[in-house]
N, C-alpha and C positions, 0 to 999 in steps of 0.2 A: 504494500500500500504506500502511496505515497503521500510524503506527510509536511504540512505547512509547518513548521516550527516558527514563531516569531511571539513578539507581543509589541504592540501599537499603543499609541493612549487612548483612541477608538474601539469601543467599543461593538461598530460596526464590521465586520471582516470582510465587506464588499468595495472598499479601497482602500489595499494596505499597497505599498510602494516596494517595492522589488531590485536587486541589483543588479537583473537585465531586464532588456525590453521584452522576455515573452509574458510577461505579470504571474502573479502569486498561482499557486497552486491551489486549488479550494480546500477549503479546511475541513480538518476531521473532525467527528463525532463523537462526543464522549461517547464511551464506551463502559459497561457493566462487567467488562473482562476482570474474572477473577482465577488468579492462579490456584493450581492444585493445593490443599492445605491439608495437612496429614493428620489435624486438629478435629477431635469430632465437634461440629458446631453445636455452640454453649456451653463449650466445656470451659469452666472459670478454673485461673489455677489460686492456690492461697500459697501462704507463706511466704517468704524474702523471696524478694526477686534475684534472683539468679544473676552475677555477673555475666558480661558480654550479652546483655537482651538490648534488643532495639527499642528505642520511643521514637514514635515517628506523630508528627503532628497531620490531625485530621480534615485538608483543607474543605474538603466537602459534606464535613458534619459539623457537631462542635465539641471532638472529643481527644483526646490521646489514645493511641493504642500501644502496648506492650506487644515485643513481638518475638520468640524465643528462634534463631535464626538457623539454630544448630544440633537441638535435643531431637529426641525418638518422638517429641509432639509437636514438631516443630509446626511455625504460622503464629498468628496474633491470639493470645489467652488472656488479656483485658485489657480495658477500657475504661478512664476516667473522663468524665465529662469538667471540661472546660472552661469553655463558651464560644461563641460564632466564629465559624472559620479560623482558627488557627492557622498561624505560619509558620516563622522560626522558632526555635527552642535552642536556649542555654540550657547546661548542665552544672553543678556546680561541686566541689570536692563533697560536700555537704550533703549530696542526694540530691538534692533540691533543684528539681526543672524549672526555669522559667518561662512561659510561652507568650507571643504575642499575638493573641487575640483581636476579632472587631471588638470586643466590649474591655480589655484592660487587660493588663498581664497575668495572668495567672500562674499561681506556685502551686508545684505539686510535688506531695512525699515519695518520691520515686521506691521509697521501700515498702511503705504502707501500701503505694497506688492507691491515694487520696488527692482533691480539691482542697488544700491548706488555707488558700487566701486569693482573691481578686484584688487586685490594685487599678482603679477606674484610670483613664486617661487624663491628661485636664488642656488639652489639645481642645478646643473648640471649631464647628464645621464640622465633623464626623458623617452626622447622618445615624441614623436608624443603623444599631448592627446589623449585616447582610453579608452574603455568600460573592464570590467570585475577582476577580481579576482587580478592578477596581473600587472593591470597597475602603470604608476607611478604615481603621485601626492600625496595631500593631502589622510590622512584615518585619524587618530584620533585627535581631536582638544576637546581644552579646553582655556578657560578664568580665566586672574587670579583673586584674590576674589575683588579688589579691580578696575576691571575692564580695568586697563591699556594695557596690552597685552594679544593676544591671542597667543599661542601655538599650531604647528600645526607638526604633524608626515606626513615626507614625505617620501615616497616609492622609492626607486631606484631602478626598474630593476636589481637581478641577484647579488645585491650588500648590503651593509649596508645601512641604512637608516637615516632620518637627524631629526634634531628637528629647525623649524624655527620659531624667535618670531618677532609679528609682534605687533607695536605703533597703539593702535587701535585711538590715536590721527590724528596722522602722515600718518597714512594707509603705510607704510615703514617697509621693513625686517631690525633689528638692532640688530642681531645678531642670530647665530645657535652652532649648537653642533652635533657632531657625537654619533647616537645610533643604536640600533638593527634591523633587518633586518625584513623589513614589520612591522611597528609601528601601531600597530591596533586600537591601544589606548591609550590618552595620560590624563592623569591628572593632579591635582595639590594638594597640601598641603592646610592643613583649613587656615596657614597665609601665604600661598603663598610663601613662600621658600624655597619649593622644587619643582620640575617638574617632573612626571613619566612618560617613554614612554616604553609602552610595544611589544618589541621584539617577534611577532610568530613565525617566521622562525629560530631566534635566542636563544629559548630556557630564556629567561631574563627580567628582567627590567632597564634601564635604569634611575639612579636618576643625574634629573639637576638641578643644583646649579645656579636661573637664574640671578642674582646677578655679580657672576663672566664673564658675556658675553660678557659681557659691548656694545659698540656701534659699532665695529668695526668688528665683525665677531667672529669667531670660539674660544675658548679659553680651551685647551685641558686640565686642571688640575678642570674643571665645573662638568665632570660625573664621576657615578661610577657607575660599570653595578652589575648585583645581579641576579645569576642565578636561573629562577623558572621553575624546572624539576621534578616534584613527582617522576615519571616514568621513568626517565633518559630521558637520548639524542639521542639511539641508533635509528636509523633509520634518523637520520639528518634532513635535508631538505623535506625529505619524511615521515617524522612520523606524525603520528596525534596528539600526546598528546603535548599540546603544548598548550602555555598560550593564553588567546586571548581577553577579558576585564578585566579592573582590577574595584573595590570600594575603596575609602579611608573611613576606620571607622572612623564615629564620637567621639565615643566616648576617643579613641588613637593614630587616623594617620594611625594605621596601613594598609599596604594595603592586600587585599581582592583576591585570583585569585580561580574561581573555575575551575576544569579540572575533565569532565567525570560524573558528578551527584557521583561522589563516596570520591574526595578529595578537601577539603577546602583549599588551602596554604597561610597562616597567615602569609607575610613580614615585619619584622620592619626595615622602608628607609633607618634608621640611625647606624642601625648594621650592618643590612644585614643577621641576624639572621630569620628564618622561621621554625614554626609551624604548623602540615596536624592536621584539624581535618576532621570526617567523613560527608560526605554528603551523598543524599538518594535517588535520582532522578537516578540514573544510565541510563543516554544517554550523547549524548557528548552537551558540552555546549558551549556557545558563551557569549551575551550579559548578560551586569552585572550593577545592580545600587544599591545604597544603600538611603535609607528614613534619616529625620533628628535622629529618632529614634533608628535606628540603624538594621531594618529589611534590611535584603540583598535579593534583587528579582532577579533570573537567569533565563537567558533561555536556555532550551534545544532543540537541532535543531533537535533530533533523533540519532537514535543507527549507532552506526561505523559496528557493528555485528549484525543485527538483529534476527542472533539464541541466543541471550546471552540478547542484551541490550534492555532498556525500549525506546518509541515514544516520540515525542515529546512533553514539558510540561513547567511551570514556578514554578523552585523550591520561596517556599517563606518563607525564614530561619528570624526568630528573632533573634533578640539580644542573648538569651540564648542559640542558636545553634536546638530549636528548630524547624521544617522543615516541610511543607505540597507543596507538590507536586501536582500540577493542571494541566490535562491534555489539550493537544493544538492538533488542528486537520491543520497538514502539520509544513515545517521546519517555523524557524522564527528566527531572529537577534537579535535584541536588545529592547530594554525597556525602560519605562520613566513612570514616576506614576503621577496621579494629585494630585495638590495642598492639597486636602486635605489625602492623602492617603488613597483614598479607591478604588481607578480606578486602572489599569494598563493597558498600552497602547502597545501591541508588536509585530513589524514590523517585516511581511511576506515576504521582501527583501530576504534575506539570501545571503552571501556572493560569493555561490557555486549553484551548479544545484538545480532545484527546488523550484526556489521561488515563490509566488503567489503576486498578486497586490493589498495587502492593507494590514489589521494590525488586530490583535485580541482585543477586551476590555474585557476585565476582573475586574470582581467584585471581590472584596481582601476580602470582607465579607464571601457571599454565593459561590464563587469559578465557579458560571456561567461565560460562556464566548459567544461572540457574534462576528461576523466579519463584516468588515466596510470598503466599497475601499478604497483606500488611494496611487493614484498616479503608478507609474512604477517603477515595484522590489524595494519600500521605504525600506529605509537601516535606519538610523538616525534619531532619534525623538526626540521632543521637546514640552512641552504643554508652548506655549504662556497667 
């Protein structure tokens, strides 16, 4: 099948823009495609959760699912409810998940597999919690190293977009900052003093100074935006090339954004200087992480052209720029690797049409893959 991967600020798919003249491929269907699950349905499990289980956030419910990747019952054996649509998820030394929700961050007892606490937004403009692509709330969230606050990019309808930090003491918003529009993804610095939130609709990143916030709210001399455009901006709101996870390299800080399987854009926070080098996977990409080593793992959700571009796949770039391209069967979002680096885990959510219910594993050795349910259109993952 061939598959439109992209995402526009349009909510119409009947004029997205293309990088050659013969125009977009028509888009695919969600789809009810549920992988094999060797779990008999309903079966709850109790007790500590298991190291190495999956959380993967539920972008098409409003829940979390647990998901045991690897045992004799292996597929998803519970479920905590949330709230609307669910995106990203932190994890924290602590147990303790954070997710970003349409209705607020939610913290969850990862051992209990409990709803602990909702932390409202104070982002104003929202709208009505709702499902899909552009609603408002929470989308990229991160933890700082030292576990104090979490960070969470919140969506505005139509408009720019917020960065809210929340006292994971206190469960309290104490302070935000204005950033780019649709914040898809937010990171932090290896010592935690800086904060990135990356702008899709805005073509940028936004670097936060989280220091400067202080307790009282907004403090506009905190950011500094840094535009990341290979391709330029022409097409605005409606273009596809456009940033959409970021990596911080271990080994420099620097950050990571791939765009298209064909350009790496190498940012450094503190100039604002960037560097393209070549990537090899030529489809459009999304989800981005990088290993303590410094291997960068992308996914590619499929071709924007599919008389030109490659299906969908997980580039798996080294440290030395070296790159093996693994192919993936349907679109997929994002990624998370296990503990020991040799798994990779990458969620069949997908931001846009066509997502299926559960997640691919992948062996980083032999480059086999395998699918596994994993919950309702799961967007966000996390190995517990």
């Amino acid at each position: 099948m061939a598959l439109l991967a992209g995402c526009t600020a349009q909510s119409d798919d009947s004029d997205r823009p293309t990088r050659s003249s013969s125009g977009p491929a028509p888009a695919p269907t969600a789809t009810s495609e549920k992988p094999t699950s060797e779990k008999p349905s309903g079966e709850a499990s109790t007790g500590r959760t298991p190291d190495g289980t999956l959380l993967v956030t539920d972008f098409g419910s409003d829940t979390v699912t647990f998901v045991d990747p690897d045992g004799p019952d292996r597929g998803p054996f519970d479920t905590v409810k949330v709230g609307t649509a669910p995106y990203g998820l932190a994890v924290g030394d602590d147990g303790r998940a954070w997710v970003a929700t349409a209705e607020g961050v939610a913290v969850v007892d990862t051992e209990s597999r409990t709803r602990t606490a909702l932390v409202p937004y104070e982002t104003e403009g929202l709208g009505e919690p709702s499902h899909g692509e552009y609603r408002g709330g929470g989308m990229g969230i991160a933890l700082a190293p030292d576990g104090g606050h979490v960070y969470v990019g919140v969506n505005v309808p139509d408009g720019n977009g917020t960065l809210e930090v929340v006292d994971t003491r206190s469960l309290e918003v104490t302070g935000s900052a204005d950033v780019g529009r649709r914040p898809f993804d937010v990171d932090v610095s290896r010592d935690g003093e800086q904060v990135y939130a990356t702008g899709h609709d805005s073509f940028d990143v936004t670097v936060v100074d989280p220091d400067r916030l202080g307790d009282t709210g907004r403090a506009e001399d905190a950011t500094r935006r840094i535009e990341v455009a290979p391709y330029g901006t022409e097409g605005g709101l409606g273009s596809w090339l456009k940033p959409h996870y970021a990596a911080v390299r271990p080994s420099d800080g620097k950050l990571l954004f791939p765009f298209e399987g064909e350009k790496l854009v190498v940012v450094d926070p503190d100039t604002g200087r960037s560097a393209i080098e070549r990537m090899t996977a030529d489809t459009h990409q999304h989800g981005a992480t990088v290993t303590p080593d410094g291997t960068l793992l992308v996914v590619g959700t499929g071709p924007i052209d599919p008389a030109r571009d490659e299906g969908p796949s997980l580039s798996v770039r080294s440290a030395d720029g070296k790159e093996r391209v693994i192919p993936l069967d349907g679109p997929h979002e994002d990624v998370t690797v296990s503990a020991d680096g040799r798994t990779a885990y990458v969620t069949g959510g997908f931001t846009r049409d066509g997502y299926w219910n559960g997640l691919t594993v992948v062996d980083l050795d032999s480059g086999d893959t395998r699918r596994l349910a994993a919950g309702e259109r799961p967007l966000g993952v996390a190995v517990l």
